[in-house]
C-alpha positions as CSV (number, residue, x, y, z in Angstrom):
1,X,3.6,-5.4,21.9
2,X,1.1,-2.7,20.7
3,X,-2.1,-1.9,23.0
4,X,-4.4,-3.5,20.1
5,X,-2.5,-6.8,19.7
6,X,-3.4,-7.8,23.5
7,X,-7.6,-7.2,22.6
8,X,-7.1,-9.4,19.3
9,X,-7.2,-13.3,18.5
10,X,-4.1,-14.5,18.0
11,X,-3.1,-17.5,16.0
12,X,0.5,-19.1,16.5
13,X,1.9,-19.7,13.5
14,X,5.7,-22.0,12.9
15,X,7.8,-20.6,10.3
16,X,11.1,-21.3,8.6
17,X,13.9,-18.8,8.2
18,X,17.1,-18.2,7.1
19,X,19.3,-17.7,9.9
20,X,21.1,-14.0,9.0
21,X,16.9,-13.0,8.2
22,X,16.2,-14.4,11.8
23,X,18.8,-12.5,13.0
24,X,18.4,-9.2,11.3
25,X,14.7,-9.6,12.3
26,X,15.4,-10.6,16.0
27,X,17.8,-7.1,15.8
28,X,15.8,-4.8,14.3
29,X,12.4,-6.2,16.9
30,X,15.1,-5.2,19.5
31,X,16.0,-1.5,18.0
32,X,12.1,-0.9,17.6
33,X,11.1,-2.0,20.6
34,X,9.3,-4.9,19.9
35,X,8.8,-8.5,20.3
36,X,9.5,-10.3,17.0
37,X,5.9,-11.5,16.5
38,X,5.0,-8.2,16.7
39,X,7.6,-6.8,13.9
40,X,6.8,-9.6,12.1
41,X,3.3,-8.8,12.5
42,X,3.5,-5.3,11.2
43,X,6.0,-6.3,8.3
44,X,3.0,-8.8,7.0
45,X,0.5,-5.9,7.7
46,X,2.9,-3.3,5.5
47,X,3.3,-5.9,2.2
48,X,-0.5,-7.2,2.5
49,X,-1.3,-3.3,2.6
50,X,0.5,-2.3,-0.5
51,X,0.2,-5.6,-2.7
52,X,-2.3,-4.5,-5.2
53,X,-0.5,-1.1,-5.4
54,X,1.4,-1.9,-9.1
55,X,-2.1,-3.4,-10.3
56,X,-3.2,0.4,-9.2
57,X,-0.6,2.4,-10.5
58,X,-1.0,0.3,-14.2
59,X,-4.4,0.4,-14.2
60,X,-3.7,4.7,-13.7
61,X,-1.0,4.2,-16.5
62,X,-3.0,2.5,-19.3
63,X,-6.0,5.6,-18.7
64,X,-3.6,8.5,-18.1
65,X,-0.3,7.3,-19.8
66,X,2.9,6.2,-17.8
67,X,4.4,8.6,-14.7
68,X,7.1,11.0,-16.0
69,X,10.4,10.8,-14.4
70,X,9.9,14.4,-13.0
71,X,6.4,13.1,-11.5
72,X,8.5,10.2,-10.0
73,X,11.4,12.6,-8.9
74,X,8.3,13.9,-6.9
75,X,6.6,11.1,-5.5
76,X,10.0,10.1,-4.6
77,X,11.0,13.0,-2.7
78,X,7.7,13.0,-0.7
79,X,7.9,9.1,0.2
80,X,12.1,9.9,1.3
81,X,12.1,13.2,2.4
């Protein structure tokens, strides 16, 4: 559990999984460290964070025309190393 979780609210919440994604979550908590609300947590925090992203990049697209594939070659290697 990270420092900041213990000063929030916290709402429990039931949800429904498949069994190998319970699993692989229930794993990869355990490789990180975590408890599985918190990875979970974080996971929601990650996809909320970047969901308006592609209305973003098409809104940059329609004023400045689409990326190049050298300009993605870039952005690529930046984001993987």
């Amino acid at each position: 559990m990270k420092k900041y979780d213990v000063l929030m609210a916290v709402e429990r919440l039931t949800i429904s999984l498949d069994a190998d994604l319970a699993e692989a979550i229930r794993v990869a908590a355990e490789a990180d460290a975590e408890n599985v609300s918190s990875w979970i947590a974080e996971a929601a925090r990650h996809r909320l964070s970047t969901r308006g992203l592609g209305t973003v990049i098409k809104e940059w697209e329609r004023k400045h025309g689409a990326f190049t594939k050298g300009e993605l070659a870039v952005a690529d290697a930046l984001l993987h190393g």
